[in-house]
N, C-alpha and C positions, 0 to 999 in steps of 0.2 A: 250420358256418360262422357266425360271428356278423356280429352287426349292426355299423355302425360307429354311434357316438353326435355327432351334428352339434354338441351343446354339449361335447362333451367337451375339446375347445382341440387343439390342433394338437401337431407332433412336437416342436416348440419347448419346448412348457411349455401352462399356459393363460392366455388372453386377457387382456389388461390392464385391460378392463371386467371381466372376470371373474374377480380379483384385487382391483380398487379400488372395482367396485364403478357406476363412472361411466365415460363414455366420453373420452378422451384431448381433445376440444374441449371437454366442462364441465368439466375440470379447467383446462381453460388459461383459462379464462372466471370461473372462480371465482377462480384466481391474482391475474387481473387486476384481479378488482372488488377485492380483498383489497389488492392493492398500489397500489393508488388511494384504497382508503381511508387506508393509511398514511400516503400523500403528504398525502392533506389535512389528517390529523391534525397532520403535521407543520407543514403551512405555519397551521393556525389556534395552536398554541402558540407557535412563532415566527417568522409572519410573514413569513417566506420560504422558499420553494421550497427543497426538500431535493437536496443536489445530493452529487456523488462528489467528494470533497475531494483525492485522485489527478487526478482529470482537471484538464488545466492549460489556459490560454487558449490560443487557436496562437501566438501572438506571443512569450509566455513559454514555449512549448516550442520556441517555433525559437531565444530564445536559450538555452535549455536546449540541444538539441540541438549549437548551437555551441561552446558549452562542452565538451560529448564527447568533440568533434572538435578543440578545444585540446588535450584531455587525451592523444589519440591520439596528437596530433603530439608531446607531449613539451612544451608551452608551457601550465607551472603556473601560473605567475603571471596568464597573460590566462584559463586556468579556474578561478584563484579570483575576478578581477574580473569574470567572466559568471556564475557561482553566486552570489556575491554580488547580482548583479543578480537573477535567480531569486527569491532568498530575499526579496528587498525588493517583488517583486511577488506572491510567493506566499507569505508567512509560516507556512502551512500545509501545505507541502508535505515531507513528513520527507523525502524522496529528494532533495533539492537540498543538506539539510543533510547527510545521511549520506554523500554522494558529498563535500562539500563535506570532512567533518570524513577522507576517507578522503585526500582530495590534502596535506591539514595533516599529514594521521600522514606520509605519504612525505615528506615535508618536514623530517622531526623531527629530524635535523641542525642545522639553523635554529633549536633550540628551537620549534618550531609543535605540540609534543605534547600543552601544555595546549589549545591553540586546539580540537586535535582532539577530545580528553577534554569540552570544551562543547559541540562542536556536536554528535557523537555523543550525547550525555543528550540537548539539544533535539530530537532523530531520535527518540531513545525513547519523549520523553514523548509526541511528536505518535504515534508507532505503538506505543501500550502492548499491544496484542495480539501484536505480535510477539518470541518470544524473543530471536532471531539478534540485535538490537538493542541489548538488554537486554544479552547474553552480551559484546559490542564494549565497551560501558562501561565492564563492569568489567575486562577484560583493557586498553583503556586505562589507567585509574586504577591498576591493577598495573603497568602501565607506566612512569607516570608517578611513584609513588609516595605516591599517593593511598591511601590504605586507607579512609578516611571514606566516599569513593565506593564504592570495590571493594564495601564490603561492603552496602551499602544498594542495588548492581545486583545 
């Protein structure tokens, strides 16, 4: 009969201090001094608070939100002029433009293709980590007949 070994870690695997080495509160303690230091670093190069450029004011997300809800009902014209309003309190919000430039593409009947072809690129430039973005520009711009764009997305 053998012994069991108490360090030996469980039927799981073994232990996460006994894997990293530390125990799962000084890792969250180390996180935190870590991402505190960041924060400051940030706000002493410039000066203000680092903040999530996604996150919108409530005011500007409830007319965001309204705009949606224009969109749902089928009332483009009142969710371009509530995006529009979005974009002018948010200039940095790619998701107002991108939703924005997508009610223009459905519009493109109207001629509204090129409208959509700008504000999809301003979507992009604001979210350059994202492909899907990048991919929407240049199949607009082949859309539209653009190949200058197509090919530079």
């Amino acid at each position: 009969m053998s012994s069991v070994n108490p360090n030996a870690g469980s039927v799981f695997g073994p232990a996460m201090a006994d894997v990293w080495g530390v125990t799962t509160k000084k890792r969250k303690r180390k996180q935190a001094q870590r991402d505190e230091r960041i924060q400051s670093d940030y706000e002493a190069r410039h000066g203000a608070p680092r903040t999530n450029a996604k996150s919108l004011h409530p005011e500007v997300a409830a007319v965001a939100g309204e705009a949606h809800g224009a969109l749902i009902v089928g009332n483009r014209d009142r969710a371009i002029q509530l995006f529009g309003e979005v974009v002018r309190r948010a200039p940095d919000h790619p998701d107002a433009y991108a939703t924005l430039s997508e009610v223009f593409e459905a519009r493109s009947d109207e001629g509204d293709l090129e409208k959509a072809l700008q504000l999809a690129l301003v979507a992009a430039h604001l979210q350059t980590e994202d492909p899907e973005g990048w991919r929407r520009v240049a199949i607009l711009a082949l859309d539209s007949n653009d190949d200058s764009t197509a090919k530079d997305a």
